[in-house]
C-alpha positions in Angstrom: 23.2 -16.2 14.1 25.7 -13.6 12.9 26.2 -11.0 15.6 25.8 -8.0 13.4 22.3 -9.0 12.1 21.1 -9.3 15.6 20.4 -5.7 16.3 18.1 -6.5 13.5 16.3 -9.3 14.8 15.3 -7.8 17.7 14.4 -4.4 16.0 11.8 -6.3 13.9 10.4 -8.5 16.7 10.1 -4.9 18.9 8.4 -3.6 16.1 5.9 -6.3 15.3 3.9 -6.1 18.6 2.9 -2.4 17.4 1.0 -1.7 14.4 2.8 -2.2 11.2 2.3 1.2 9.9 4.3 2.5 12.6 7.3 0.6 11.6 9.1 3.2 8.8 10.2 5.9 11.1 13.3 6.4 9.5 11.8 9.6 7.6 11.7 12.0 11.1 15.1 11.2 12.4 17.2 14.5 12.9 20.6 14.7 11.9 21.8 13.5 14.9 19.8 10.2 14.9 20.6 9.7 11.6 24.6 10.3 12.8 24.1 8.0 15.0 22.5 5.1 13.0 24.8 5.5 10.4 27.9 5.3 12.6 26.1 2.1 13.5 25.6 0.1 10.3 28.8 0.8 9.3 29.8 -1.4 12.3 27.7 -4.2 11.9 27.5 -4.3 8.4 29.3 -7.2 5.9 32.2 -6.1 4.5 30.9 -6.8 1.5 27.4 -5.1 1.3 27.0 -2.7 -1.1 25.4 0.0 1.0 28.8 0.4 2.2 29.8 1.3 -0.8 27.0 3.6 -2.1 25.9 5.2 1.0 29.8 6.9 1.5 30.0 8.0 -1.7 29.5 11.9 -1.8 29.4 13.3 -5.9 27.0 11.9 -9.0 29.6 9.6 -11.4 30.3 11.9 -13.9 28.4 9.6 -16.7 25.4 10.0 -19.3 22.3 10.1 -17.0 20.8 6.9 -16.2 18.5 4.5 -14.2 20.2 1.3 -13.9 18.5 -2.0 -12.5 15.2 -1.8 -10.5 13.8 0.7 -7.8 14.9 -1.8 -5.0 18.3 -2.6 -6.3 20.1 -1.0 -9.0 22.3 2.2 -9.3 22.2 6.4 -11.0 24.9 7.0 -13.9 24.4 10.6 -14.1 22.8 12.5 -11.3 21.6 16.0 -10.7 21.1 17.7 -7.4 17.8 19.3 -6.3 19.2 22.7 -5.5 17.9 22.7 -1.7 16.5 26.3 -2.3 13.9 26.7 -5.2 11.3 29.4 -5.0 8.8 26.6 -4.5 10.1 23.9 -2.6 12.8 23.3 0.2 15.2 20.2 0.3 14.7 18.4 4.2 17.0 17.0 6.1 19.6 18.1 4.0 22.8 16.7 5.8 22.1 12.9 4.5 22.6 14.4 0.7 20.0 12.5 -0.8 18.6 15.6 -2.8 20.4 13.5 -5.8 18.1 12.1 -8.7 17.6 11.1 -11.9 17.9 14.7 -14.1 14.0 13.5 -15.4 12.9 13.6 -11.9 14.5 16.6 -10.8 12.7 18.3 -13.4 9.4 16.8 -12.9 9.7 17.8 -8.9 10.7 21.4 -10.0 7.9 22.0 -12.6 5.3 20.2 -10.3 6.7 22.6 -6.7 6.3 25.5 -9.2 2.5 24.2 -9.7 1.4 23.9 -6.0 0.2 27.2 -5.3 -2.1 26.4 -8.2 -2.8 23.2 -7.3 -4.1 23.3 -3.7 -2.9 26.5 -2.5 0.4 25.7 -0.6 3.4 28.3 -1.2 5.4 24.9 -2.5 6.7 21.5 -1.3 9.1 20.5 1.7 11.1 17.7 -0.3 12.7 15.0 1.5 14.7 11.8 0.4 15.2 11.2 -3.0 18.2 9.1 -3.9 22.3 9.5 -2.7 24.8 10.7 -5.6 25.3 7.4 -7.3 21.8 6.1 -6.1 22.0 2.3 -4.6 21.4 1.0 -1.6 21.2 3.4 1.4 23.5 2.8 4.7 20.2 3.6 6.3 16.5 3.6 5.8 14.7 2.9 2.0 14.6 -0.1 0.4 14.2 1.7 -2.9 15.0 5.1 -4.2 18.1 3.2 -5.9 17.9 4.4 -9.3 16.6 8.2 -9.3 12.9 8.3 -9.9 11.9 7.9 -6.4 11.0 10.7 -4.1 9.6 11.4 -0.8 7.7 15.2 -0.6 6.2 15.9 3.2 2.7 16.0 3.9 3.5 19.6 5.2 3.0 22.7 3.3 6.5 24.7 2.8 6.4 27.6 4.6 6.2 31.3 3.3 9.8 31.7 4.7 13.2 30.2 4.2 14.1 28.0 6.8 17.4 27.6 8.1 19.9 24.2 7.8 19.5 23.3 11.2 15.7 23.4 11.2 15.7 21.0 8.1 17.5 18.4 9.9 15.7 19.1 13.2 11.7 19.5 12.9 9.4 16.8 11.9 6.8 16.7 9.1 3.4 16.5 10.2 1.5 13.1 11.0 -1.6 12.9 8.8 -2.8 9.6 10.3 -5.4 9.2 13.5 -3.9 7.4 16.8 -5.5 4.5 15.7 -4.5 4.2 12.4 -8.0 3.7 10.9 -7.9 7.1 9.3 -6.7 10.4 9.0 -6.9 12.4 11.8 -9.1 15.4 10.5 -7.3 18.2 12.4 -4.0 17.6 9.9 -5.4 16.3 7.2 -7.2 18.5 4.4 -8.8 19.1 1.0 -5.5 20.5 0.0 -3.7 17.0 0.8 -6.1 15.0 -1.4 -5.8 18.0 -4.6 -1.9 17.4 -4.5 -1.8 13.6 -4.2 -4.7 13.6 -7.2 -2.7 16.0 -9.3 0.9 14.1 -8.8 -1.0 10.8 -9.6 -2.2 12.2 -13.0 0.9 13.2 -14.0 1.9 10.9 -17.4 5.4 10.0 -16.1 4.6 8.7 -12.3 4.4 5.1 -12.2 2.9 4.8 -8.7 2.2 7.0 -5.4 3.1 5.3 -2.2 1.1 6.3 1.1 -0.7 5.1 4.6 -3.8 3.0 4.0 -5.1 5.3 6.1 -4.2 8.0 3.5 -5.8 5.8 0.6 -8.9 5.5 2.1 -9.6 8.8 2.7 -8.9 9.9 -1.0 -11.1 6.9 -2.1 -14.0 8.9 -0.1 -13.2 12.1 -1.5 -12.0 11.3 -4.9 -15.6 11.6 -6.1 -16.3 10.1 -10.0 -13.0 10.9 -11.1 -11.2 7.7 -9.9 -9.2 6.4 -12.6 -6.1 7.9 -10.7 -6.9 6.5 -7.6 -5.2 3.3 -9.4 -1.7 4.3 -9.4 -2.2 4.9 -5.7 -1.0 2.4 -3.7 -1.1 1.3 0.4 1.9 1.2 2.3 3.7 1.0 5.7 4.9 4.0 7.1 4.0 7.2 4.7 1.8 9.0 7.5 4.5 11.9 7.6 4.8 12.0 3.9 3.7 10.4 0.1 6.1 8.7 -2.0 6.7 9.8 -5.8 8.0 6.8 -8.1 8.7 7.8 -12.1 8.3 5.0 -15.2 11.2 4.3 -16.5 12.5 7.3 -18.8 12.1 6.7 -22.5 14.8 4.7 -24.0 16.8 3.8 -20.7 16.9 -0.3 -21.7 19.1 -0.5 -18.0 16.0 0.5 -16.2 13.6 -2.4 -15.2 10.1 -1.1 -14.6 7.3 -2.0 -12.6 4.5 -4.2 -13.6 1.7 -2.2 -14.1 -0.8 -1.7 -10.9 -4.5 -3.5 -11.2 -6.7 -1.2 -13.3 -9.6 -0.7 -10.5 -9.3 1.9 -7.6 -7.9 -0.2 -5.4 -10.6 0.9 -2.6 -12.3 -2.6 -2.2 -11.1 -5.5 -1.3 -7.1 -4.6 -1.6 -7.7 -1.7 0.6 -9.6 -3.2 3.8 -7.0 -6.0 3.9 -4.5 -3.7 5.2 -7.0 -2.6 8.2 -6.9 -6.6 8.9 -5.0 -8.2 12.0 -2.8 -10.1 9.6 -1.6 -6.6 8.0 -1.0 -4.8 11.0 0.7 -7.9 13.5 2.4 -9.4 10.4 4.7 -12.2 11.6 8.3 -11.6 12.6 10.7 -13.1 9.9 14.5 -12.9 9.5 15.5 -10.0 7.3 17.3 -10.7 4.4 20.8 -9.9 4.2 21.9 -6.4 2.7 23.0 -6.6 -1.1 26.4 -7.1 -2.6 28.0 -5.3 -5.0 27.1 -9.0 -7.1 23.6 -8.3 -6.7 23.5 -5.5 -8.4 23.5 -5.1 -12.0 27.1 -5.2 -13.2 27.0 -1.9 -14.8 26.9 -0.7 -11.0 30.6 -1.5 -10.3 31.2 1.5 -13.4 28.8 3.8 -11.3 30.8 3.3 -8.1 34.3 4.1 -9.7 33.8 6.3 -12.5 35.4 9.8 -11.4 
């Protein structure tokens, strides 16, 4: 076995003797963690891996906007920064500069922040991850969030004041999910949690909203008859500290590869009470894939990285 991957290894066996929904903590690392993890794949990863090459790059290409290649392994032409002060939202964790995004997402997070108070109350959002400046693979954390049309928003309300730098990249978000991971724990989570989720999944442009099966179930008891949106809500790992935004692909953008559409039921049978199963939560330990190349990528990519 490789030397650098075997951090890795014994990471993932660590982590599979504790529920699997604990496993994405990556989200809640301050900015010193994430110094420090960072410093450390640059070490151990291949010369030749691609996050090396995205996750040090620090401007958008200057290029016509677009999504290139799929969620979990493509590229951004084109990017716009989230401003990390709006009047309703704040950009977390803002020393990993991934407030980058697809120019369509960045507006859909702006007019949907300036929406909250309507929605469910809150003063606005507390945005975290969305993609680096030329998207791709990340030196640390996400799988996805490659091309620009994913986004992570906390599961806490933004505050009525402006919060410094240094608490962006210090405090946590809060943990919606019980000790035992069967629910939500009902002294964080609230009716204002399920109106937001609900009114983000309605939204015409979202292709899917990642969060906790523990999450899911709760707004499958408290969605009501209005369900139909319940459908583009899907279980995941991790996602007890916040909910995951993912975008279709924008109109006319024939680099972007979408998503196959999610089954048209609720998704609060069957699917749903396979992830409170033994099998979900212990899954077995297998050997993590190596990180991409720059030849995994589509080749419009390599113009990303070196466009100036």
């Amino acid at each position: 076995m490789h030397p650098a991957r075997l951090p890795f290894v014994i990471l993932l066996a660590v982590l599979a003797l504790a529920p699997a929904w604990v496993m994405p903590v990556h989200a809640q690392e301050n900015a010193r963690q994430e110094a420090a993890r960072r410093a450390a794949a640059l070490k151990s990863l291949p010369e030749d891996a691609a996050k090396r090459f995205f996750g040090t790059q620090t401007s958008a290409a200057p290029l016509a906007a677009r999504a290139i290649g799929f969620y979990s392994r493509g590229c951004l032409a084109g990017a716009s920064a989230l401003p990390v002060d709006g009047e309703t939202w704040q950009v977390m964790r803002t020393s990993r500069n991934r407030n980058w995004g697809h120019p369509a997402l960045i507006a859909f997070l702006e007019r949907l922040s300036a929406r909250v108070p309507e929605i469910n109350g809150w003063p606005g959002l507390l945005v975290g991850d969305i993609s680096q400046p030329r998207g791709g693979p990340m030196l640390t954390g996400h799988a996805s969030h490659q091309v620009g049309l994913d986004a992570d928003v906390w599961l806490t309300p933004m505050p009525s004041r402006r919060l410094s730098l240094a608490e962006r990249d210090e405090i946590s978000a809060t943990n919606v999910v019980a000790g035992d991971w069967n629910d939500v724990d009902p002294t964080a989570w609230t009716k204002a949690h399920t109106a937001l989720i609900r009114a983000v999944a309605k939204e015409p442009a979202v292709e899917r909203v990642f969060v906790n099966p523990a999450i899911k179930k709760a707004l499958c008891r408290e969605a009501g008859r209005d369900r139909a949106w319940l459908a583009t809500v899907r279980p995941t790992y991790g996602h007890n500290y916040h909910f995951h935004i993912r975008l279709a692909c924008p109109p006319g953008e024939a680099d972007c590869r979408p998503q196959a559409p999610p089954p048209k039921d609720d998704g609060c049978g069957k699917e749903l009470a396979w992830w409170f199963s033994d099998e979900a939560r212990h899954p077995k330990p297998t050997r993590p894939a190596p990180p991409l190349t720059l030849d995994d990528l589509p080749a419009a990519c390599r113009s990303v990285l070196v466009a100036q």
